[in-house]
N, C-alpha and C positions, 0 to 999 in steps of 0.2 A: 193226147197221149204224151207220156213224158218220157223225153230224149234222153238218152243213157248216152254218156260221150265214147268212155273208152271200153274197149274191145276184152278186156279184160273183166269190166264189170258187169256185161251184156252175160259173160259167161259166169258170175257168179250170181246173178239173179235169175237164169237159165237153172241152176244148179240148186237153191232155196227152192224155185217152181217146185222141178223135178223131186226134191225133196220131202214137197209138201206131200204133194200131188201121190207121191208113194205114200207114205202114212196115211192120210185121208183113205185111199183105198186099200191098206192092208189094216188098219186099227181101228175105221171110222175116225177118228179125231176131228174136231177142229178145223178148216180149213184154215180160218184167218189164225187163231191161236197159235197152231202150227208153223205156221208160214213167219208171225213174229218172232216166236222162239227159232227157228232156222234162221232165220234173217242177223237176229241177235248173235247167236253163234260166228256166224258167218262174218256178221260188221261192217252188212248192206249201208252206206250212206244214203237217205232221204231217196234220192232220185233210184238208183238202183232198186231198192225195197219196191218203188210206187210202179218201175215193172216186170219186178216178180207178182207183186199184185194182180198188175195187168193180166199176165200170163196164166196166174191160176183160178183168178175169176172167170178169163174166158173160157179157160178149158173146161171148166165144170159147168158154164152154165149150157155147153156146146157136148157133155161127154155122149150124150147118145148118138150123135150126129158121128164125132169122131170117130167111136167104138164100132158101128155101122161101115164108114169105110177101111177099119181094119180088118174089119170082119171079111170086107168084098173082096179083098188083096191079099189075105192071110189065112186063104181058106181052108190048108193045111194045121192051122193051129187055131184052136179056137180062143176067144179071149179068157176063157175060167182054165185054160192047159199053158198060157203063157206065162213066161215069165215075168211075175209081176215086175223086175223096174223096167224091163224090155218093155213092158205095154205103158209103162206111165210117161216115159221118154219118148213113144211114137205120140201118146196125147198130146202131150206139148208142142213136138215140133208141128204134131198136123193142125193145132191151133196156130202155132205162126206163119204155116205156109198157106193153109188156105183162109184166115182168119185178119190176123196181125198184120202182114206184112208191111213191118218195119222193117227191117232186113229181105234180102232177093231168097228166093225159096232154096237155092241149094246151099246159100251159108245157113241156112235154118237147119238145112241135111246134114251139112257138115259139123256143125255143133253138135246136132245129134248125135252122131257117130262119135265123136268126143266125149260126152257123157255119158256112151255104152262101152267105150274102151275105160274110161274108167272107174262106172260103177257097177257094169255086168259082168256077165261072164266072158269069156274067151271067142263063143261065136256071136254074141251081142250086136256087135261095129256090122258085122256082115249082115244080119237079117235085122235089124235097124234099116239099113241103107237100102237095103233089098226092098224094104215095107212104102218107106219112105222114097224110094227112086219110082215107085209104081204107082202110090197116090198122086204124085209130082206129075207122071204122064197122063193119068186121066185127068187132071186139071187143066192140064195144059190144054190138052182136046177137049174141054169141055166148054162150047162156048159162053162167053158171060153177056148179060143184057145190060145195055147201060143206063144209066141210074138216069132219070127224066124228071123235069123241073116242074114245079105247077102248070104250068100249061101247056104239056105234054114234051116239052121239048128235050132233046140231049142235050146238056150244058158244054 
C-alpha cells in the first residue's frame, strides 16, 4: 500500500475517490478515466493519486458487500431513495473502516463527516455519522479469526 504523509493529502485523495465513486454511480463512466481526470483537476501528486486508486478499486470491487451493510443499518432509507453523495461517501469510508485500514476507523468517520459537511446537504454530517457510528459497532462485536500460516498455526 502506498503511504500518503500529510493529513491534508489523505483528504484530497479521499475527496477524487469520493468523486469518482459519485460519477461512476450516477453517469456509469469510467472508473479509472474518471478518477485521472479528478485527480488532474485536483493535482493529486504520484502518491496521493496511487491512494485514491486504492480507495476506489476497493470500493467497487467490495460494493455489494458494502451496500449490503448499508442496507442492514439504514433500513429506514433504502439505497435507490438515498442520496446519491450520501451513499458514495458511506462506500468509501465503509471500505476504509472495514477494509483499508490505514487509518483507525473513527478518523475514517471523521473524514467522512467532513466530506458530507462539505459536499452534501445540510443533514448529511448527521446521518453519515449515524450510518457509519453503527457499522463501526457491529465490527467492533464482530469477532475476527485470525489469519493462520501453512501449517495451521497463528503467526
Amino acid at each position: 500500500m502506498t503511504r500518503v504523509k500529510a493529513h491534508g493529502e489523505r483528504r484530497q485523495a479521499r475527496t477524487a475517490a469520493m468523486q469518482t465513486l459519485y460519477e461512476v454511480d450516477a453517469a456509469g463512466h469510467d472508473a479509472e478515466e474518471t478518477l485521472q481526470r479528478n485527480a488532474a483537476g485536483l493535482r493529486l501528486n504520484a502518491d496521493t493519486l496511487a491512494f485514491a486508486e486504492e480507495l476506489v478499486r476497493g470500493t467497487l470491487a467490495r460494493l455489494d458487500v458494502i451496500d449490503a451493510q448499508i442496507a442492514s443499518v439504514a433500513s429506514d432509507w433504502p439505497l435507490s431513495q438515498m442520496a446519491r453523495i450520501d451513499k458514495n461517501i458511506l462506500r468509501l469510508a465503509i471500505y476504509e473502516i472495514l477494509y483499508n485500514n490505514s487509518v483507525p476507523a473513527k478518523a475514517a468517520i471523521n473524514e467522512a463527516v467532513e466530506l458530507a459537511k462539505t459536499f452534501g446537504s445540510d443533514t448529511s454530517s448527521r446521518f453519515v455519522n449515524g450510518v457509519l457510528g453503527a457499522i463501526y459497532q457491529q465490527s467492533a462485536q464482530t469477532p475476527t479469526v485470525p489469519e493462520t500460516t501453512a501449517e495451521g498455526e497463528v503467526p
